[in-house]
PDB file of the backbone (N, CA, C, O) and the ligand in Angstrom, with CONECT records:
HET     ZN  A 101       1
ATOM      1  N   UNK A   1     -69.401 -16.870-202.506  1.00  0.00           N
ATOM      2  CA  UNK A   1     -70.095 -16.172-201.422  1.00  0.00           C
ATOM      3  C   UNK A   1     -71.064 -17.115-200.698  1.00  0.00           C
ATOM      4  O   UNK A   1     -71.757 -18.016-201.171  1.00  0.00           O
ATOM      5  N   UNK A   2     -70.941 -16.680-199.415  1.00  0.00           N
ATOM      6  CA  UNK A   2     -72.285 -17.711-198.686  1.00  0.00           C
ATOM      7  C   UNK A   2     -71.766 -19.245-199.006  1.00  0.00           C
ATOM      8  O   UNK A   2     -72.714 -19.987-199.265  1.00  0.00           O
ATOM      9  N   UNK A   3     -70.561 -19.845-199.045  1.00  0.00           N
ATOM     10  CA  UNK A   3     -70.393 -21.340-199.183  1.00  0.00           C
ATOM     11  C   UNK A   3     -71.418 -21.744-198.019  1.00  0.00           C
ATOM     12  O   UNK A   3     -72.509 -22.302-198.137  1.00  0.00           O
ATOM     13  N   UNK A   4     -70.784 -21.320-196.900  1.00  0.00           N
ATOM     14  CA  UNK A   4     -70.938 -21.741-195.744  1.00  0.00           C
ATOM     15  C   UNK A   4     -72.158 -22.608-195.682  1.00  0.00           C
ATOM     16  O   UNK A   4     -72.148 -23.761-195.251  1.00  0.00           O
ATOM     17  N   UNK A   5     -73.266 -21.943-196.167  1.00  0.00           N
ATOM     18  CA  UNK A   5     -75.059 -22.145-195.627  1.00  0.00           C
ATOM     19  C   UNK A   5     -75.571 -22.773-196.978  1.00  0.00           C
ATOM     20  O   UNK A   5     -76.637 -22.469-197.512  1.00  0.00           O
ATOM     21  N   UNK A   6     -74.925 -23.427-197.320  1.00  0.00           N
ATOM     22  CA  UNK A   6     -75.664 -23.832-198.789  1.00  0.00           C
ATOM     23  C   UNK A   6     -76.810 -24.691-197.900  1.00  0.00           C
ATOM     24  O   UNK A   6     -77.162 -25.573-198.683  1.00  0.00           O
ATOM     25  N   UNK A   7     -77.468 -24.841-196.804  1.00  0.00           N
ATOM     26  CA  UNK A   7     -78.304 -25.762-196.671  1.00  0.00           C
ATOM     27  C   UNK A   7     -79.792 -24.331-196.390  1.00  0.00           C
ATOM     28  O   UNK A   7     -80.881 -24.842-196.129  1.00  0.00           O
ATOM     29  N   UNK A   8     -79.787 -23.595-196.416  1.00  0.00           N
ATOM     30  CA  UNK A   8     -80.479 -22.362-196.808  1.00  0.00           C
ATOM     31  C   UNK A   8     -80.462 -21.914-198.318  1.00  0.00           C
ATOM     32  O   UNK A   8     -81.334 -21.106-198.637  1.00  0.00           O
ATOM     33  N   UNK A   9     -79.681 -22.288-199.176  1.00  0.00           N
ATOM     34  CA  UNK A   9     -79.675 -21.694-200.169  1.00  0.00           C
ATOM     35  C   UNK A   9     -81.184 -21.601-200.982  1.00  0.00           C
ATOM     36  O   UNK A   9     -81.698 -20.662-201.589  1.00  0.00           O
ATOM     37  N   UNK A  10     -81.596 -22.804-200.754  1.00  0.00           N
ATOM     38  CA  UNK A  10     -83.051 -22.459-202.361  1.00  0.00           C
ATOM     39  C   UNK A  10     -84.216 -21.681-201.348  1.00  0.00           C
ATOM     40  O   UNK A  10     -85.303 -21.398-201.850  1.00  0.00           O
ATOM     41  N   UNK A  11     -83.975 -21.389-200.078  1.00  0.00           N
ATOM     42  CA  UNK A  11     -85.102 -20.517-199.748  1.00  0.00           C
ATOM     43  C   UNK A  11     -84.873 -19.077-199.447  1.00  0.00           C
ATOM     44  O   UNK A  11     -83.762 -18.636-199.153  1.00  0.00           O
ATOM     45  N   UNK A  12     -85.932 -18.371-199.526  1.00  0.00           N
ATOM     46  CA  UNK A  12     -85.631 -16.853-199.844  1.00  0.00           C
ATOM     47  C   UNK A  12     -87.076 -16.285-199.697  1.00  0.00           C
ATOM     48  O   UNK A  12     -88.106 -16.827-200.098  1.00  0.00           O
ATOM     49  N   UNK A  13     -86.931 -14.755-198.863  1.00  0.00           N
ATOM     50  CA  UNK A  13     -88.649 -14.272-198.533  1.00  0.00           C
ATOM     51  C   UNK A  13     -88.843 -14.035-199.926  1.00  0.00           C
ATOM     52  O   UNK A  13     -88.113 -13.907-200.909  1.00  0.00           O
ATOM     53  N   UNK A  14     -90.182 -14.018-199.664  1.00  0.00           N
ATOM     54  CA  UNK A  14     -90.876 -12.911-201.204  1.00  0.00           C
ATOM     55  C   UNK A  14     -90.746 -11.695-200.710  1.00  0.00           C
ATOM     56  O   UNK A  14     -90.944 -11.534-199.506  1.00  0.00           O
ATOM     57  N   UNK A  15     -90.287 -10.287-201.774  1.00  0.00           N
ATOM     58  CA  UNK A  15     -89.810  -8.992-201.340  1.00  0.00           C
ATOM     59  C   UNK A  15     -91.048  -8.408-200.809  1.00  0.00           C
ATOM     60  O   UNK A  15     -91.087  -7.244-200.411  1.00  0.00           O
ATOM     61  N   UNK A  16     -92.197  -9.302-200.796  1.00  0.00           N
ATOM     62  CA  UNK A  16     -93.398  -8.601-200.520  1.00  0.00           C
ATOM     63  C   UNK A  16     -94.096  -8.903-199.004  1.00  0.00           C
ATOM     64  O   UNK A  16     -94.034  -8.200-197.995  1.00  0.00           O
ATOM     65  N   UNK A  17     -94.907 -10.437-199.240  1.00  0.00           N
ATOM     66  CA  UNK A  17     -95.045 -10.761-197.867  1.00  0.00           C
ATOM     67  C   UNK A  17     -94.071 -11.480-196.873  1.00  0.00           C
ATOM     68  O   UNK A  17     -94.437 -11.909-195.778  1.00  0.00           O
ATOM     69  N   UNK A  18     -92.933 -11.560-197.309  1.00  0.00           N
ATOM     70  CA  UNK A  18     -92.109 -11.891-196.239  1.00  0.00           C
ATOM     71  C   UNK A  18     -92.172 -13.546-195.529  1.00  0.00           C
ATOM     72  O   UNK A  18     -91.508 -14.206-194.729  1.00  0.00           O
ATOM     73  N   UNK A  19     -93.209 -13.693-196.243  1.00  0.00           N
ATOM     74  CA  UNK A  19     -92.836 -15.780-196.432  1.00  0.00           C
ATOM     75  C   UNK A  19     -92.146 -16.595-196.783  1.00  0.00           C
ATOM     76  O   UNK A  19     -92.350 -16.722-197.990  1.00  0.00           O
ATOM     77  N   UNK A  20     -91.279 -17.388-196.405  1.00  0.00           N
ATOM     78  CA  UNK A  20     -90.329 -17.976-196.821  1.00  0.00           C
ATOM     79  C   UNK A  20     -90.688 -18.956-198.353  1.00  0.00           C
ATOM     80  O   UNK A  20     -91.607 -19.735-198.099  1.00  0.00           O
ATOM     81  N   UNK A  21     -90.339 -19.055-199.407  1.00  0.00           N
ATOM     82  CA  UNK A  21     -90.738 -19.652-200.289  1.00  0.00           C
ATOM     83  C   UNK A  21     -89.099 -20.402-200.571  1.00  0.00           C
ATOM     84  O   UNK A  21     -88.001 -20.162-200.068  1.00  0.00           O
ATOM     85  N   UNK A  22     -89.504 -21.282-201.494  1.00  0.00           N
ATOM     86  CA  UNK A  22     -88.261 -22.253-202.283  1.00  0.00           C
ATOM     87  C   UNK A  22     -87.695 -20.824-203.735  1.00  0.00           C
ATOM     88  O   UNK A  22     -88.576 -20.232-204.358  1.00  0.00           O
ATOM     89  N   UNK A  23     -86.667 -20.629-203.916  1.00  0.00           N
ATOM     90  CA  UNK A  23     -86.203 -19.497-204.840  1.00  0.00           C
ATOM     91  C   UNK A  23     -87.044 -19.724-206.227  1.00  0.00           C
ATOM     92  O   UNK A  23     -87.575 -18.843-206.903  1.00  0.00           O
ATOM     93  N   UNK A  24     -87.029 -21.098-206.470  1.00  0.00           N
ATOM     94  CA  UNK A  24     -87.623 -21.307-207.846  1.00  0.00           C
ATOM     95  C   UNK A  24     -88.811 -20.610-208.000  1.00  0.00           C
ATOM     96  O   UNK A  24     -88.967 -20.025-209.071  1.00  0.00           O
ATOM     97  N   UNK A  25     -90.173 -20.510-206.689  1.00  0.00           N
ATOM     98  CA  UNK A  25     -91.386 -20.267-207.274  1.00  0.00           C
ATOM     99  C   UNK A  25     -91.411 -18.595-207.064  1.00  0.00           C
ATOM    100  O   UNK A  25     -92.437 -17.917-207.121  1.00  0.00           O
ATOM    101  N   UNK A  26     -90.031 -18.071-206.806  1.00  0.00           N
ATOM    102  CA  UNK A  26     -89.722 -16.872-206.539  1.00  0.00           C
ATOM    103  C   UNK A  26     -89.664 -16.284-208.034  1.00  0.00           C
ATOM    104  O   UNK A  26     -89.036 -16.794-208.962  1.00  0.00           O
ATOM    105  N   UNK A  27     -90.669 -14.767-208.105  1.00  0.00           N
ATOM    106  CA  UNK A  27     -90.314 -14.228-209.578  1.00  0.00           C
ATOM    107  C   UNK A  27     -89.358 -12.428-209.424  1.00  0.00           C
ATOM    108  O   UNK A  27     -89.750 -11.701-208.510  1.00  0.00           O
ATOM    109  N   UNK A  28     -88.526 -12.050-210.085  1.00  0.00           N
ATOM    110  CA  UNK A  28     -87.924 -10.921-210.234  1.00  0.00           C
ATOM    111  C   UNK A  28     -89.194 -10.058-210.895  1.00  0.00           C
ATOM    112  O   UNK A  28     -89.950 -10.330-211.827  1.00  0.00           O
ATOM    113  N   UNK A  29     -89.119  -9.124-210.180  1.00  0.00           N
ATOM    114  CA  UNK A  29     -89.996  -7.937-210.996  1.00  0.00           C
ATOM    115  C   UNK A  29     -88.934  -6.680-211.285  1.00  0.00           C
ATOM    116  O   UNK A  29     -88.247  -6.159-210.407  1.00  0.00           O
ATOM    117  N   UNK A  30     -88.939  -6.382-212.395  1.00  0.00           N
ATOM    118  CA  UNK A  30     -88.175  -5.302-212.398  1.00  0.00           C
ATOM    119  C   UNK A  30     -89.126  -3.787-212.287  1.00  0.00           C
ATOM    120  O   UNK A  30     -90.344  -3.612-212.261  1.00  0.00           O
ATOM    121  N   UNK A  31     -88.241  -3.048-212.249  1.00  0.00           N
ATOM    122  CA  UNK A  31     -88.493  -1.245-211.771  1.00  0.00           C
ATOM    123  C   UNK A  31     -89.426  -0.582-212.730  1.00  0.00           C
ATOM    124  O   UNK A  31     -90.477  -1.191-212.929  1.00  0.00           O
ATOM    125  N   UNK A  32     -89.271   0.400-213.283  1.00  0.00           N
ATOM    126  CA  UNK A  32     -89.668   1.234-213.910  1.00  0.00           C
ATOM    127  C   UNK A  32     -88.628   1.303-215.235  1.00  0.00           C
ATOM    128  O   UNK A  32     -88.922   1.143-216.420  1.00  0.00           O
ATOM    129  N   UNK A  33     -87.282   1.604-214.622  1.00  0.00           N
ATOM    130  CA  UNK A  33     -86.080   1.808-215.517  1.00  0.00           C
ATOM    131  C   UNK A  33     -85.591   0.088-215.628  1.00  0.00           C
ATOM    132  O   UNK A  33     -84.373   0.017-215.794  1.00  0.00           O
ATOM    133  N   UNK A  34     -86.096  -0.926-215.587  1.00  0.00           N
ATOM    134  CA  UNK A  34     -85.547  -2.269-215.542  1.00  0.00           C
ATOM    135  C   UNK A  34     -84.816  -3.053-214.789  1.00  0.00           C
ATOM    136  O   UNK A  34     -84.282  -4.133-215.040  1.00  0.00           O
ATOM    137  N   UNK A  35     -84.846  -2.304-213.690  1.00  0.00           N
ATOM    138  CA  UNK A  35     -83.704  -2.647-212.725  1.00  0.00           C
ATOM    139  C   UNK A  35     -84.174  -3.624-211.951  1.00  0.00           C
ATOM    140  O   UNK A  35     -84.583  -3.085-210.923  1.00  0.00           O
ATOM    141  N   UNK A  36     -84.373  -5.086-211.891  1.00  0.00           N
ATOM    142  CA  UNK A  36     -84.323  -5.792-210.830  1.00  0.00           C
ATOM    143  C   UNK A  36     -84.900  -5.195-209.389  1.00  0.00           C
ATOM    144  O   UNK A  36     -84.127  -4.586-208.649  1.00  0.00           O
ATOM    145  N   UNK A  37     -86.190  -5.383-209.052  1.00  0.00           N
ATOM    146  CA  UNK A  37     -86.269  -4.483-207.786  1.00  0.00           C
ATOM    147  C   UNK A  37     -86.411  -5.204-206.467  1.00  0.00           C
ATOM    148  O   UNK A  37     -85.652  -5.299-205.503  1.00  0.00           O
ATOM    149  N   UNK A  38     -87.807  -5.758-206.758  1.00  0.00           N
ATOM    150  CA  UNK A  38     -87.843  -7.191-205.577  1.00  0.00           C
ATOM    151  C   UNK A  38     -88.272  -8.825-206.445  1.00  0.00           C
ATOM    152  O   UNK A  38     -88.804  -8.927-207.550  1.00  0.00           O
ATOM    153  N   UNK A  39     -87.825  -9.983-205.496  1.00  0.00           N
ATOM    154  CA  UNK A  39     -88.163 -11.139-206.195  1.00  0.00           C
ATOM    155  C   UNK A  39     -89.426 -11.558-205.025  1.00  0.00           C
ATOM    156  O   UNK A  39     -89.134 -11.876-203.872  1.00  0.00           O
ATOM    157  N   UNK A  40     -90.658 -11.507-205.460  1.00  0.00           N
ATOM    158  CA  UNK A  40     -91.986 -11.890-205.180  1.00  0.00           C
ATOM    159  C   UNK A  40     -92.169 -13.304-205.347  1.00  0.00           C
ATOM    160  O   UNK A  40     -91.442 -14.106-205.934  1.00  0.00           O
ATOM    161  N   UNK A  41     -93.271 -13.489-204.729  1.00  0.00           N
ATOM    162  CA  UNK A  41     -94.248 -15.381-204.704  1.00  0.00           C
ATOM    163  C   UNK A  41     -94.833 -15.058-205.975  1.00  0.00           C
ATOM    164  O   UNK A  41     -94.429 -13.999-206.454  1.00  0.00           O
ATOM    165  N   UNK A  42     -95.715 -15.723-206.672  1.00  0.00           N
ATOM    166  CA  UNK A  42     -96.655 -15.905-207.757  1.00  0.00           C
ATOM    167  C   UNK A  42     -98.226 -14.874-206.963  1.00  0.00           C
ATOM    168  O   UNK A  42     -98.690 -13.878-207.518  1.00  0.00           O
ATOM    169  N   UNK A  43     -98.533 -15.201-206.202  1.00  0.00           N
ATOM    170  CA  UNK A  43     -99.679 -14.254-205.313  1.00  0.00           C
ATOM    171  C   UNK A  43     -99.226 -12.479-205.375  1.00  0.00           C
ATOM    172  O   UNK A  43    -100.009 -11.530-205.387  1.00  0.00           O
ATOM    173  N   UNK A  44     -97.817 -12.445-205.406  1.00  0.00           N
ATOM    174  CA  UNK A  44     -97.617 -10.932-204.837  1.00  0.00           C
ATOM    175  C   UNK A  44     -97.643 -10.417-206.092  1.00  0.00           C
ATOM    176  O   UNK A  44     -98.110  -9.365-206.529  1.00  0.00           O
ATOM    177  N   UNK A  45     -96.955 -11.505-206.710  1.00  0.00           N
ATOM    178  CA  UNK A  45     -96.802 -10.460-208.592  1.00  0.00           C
ATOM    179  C   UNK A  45     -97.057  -9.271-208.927  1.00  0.00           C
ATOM    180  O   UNK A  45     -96.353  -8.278-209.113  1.00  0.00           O
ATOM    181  N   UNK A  46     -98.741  -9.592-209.018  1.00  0.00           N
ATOM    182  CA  UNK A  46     -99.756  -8.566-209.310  1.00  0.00           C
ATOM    183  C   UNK A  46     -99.871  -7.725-208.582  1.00  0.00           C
ATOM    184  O   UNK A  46     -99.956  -6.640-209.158  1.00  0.00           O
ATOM    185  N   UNK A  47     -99.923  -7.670-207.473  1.00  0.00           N
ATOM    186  CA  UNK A  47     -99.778  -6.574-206.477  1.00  0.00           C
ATOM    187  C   UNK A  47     -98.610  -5.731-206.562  1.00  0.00           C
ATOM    188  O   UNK A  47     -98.773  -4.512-206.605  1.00  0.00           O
ATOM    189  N   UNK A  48     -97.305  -6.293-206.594  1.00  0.00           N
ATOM    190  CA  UNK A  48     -96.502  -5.904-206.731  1.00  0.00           C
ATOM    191  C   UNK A  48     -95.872  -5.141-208.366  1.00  0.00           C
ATOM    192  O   UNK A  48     -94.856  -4.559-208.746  1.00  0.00           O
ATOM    193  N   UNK A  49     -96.533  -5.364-208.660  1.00  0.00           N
ATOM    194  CA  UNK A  49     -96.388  -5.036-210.384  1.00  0.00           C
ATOM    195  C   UNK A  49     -97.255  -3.427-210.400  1.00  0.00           C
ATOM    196  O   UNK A  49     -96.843  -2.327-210.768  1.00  0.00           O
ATOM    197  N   UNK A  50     -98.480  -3.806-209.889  1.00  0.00           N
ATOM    198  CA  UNK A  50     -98.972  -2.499-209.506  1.00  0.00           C
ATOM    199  C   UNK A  50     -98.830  -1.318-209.214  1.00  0.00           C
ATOM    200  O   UNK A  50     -99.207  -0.287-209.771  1.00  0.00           O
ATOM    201  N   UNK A  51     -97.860  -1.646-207.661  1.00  0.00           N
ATOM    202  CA  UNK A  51     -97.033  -0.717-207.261  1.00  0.00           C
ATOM    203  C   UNK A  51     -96.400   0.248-207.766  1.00  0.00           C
ATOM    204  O   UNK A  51     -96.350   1.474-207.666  1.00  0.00           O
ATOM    205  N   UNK A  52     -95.661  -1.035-208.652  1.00  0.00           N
ATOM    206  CA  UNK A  52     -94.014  -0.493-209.253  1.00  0.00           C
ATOM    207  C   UNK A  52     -95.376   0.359-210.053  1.00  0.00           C
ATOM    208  O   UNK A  52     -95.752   1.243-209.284  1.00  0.00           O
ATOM    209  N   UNK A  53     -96.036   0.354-211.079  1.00  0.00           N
ATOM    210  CA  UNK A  53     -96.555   1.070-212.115  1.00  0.00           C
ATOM    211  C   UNK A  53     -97.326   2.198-211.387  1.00  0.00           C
ATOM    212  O   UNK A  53     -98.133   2.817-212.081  1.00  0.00           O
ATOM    213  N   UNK A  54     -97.209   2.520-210.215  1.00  0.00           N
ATOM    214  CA  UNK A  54     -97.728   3.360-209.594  1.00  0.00           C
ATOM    215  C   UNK A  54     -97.027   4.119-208.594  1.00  0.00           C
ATOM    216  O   UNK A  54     -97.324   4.848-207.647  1.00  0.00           O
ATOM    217  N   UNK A  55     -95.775   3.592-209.264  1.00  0.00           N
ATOM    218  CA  UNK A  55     -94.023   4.685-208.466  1.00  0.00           C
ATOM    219  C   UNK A  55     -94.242   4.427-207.278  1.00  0.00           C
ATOM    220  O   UNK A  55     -93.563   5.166-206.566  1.00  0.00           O
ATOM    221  N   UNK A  56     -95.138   3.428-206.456  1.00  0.00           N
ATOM    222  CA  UNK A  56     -94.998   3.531-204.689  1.00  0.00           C
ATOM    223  C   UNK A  56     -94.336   1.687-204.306  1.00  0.00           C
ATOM    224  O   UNK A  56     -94.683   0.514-204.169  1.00  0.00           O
ATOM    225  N   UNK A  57     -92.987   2.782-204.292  1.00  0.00           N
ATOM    226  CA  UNK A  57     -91.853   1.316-204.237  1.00  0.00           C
ATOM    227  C   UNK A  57     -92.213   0.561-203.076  1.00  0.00           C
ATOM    228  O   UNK A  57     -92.300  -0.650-202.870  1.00  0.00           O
ATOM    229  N   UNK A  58     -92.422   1.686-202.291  1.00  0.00           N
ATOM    230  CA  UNK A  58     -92.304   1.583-200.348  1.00  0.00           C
ATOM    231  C   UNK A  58     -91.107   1.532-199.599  1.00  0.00           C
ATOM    232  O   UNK A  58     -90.254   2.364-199.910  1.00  0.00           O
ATOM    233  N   UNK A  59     -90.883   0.846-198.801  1.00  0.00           N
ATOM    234  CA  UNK A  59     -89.531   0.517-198.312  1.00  0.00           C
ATOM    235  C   UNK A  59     -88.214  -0.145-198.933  1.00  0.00           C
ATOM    236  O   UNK A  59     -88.382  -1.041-199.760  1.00  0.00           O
ATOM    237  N   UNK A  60     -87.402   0.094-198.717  1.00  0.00           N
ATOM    238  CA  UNK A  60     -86.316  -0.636-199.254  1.00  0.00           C
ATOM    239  C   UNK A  60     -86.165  -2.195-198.744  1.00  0.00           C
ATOM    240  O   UNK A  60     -86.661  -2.445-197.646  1.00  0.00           O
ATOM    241  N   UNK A  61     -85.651  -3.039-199.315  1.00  0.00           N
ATOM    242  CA  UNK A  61     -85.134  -4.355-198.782  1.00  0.00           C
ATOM    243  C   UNK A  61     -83.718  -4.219-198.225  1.00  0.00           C
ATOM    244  O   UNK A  61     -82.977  -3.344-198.671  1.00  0.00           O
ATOM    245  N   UNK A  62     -83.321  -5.049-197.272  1.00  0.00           N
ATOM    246  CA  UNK A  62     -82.473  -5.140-197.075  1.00  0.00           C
ATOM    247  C   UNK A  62     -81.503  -6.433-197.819  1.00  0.00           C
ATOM    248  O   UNK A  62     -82.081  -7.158-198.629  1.00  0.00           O
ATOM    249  N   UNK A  63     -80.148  -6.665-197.537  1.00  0.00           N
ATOM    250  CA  UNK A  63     -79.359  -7.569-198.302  1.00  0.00           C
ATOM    251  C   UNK A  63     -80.226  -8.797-198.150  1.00  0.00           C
ATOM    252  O   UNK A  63     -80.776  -9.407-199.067  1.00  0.00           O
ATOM    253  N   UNK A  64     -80.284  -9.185-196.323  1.00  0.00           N
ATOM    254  CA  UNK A  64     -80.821 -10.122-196.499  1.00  0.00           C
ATOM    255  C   UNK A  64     -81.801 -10.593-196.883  1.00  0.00           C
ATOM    256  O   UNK A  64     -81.793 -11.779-197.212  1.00  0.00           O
ATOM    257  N   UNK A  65     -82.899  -9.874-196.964  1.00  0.00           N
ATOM    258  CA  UNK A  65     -83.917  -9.492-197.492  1.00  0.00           C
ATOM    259  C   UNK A  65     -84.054 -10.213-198.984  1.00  0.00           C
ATOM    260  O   UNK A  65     -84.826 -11.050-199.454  1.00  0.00           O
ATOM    261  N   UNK A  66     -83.317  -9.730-199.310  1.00  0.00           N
ATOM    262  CA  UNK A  66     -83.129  -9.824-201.366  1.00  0.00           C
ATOM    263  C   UNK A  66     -82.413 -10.908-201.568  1.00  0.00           C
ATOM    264  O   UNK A  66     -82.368 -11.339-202.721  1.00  0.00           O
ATOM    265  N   UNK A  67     -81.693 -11.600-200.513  1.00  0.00           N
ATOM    266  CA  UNK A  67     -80.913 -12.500-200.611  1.00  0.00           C
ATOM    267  C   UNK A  67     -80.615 -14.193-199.987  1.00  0.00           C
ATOM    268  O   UNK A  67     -80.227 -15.242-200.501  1.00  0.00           O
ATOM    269  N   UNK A  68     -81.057 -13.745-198.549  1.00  0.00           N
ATOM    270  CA  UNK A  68     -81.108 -14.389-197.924  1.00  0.00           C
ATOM    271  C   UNK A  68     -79.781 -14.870-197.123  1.00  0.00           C
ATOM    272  O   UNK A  68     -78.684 -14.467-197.508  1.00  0.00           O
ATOM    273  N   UNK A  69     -79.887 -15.721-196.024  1.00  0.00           N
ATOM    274  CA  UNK A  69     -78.687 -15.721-195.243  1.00  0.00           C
ATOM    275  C   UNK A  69     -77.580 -16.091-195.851  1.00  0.00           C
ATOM    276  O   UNK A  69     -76.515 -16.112-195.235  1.00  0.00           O
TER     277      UNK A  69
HETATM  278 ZN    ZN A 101     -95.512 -12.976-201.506  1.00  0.00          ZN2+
END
């Protein structure tokens, strides 16, 4: 999938602020039920960890979003 753009590949937003980061310093937070929800910066973590423990997901991501081009 995605051969095409491997010159995009290691960057990807954080599911949170929407900054482009390198994938590595990117972290997975999972759900409530464990599910993989968004991959965050090191800054959003906590914020984002919050959330989830406070059931207010917010918006959905989109593919590209979660994925990138
Ligand atoms: Zn972030």
């Amino acid at each position: 999938m995605n051969e095409g753009k491997v010159y995009k590949q290691r960057e990807q937003f954080c599911g949170n602020c929407k900054q482009i980061f390198d994938r590595n310093d990117l972290t997975w937070i999972n759900d409530n039920y464990g599910i993989p929800y968004k991959k965050v910066c090191e800054s959003c973590y906590e914020e984002v960890h919050e959330q989830i423990r406070n059931n207010n997901y917010g918006e959905e991501l989109s593919y590209y979003e979660m994925w990138g081009d």
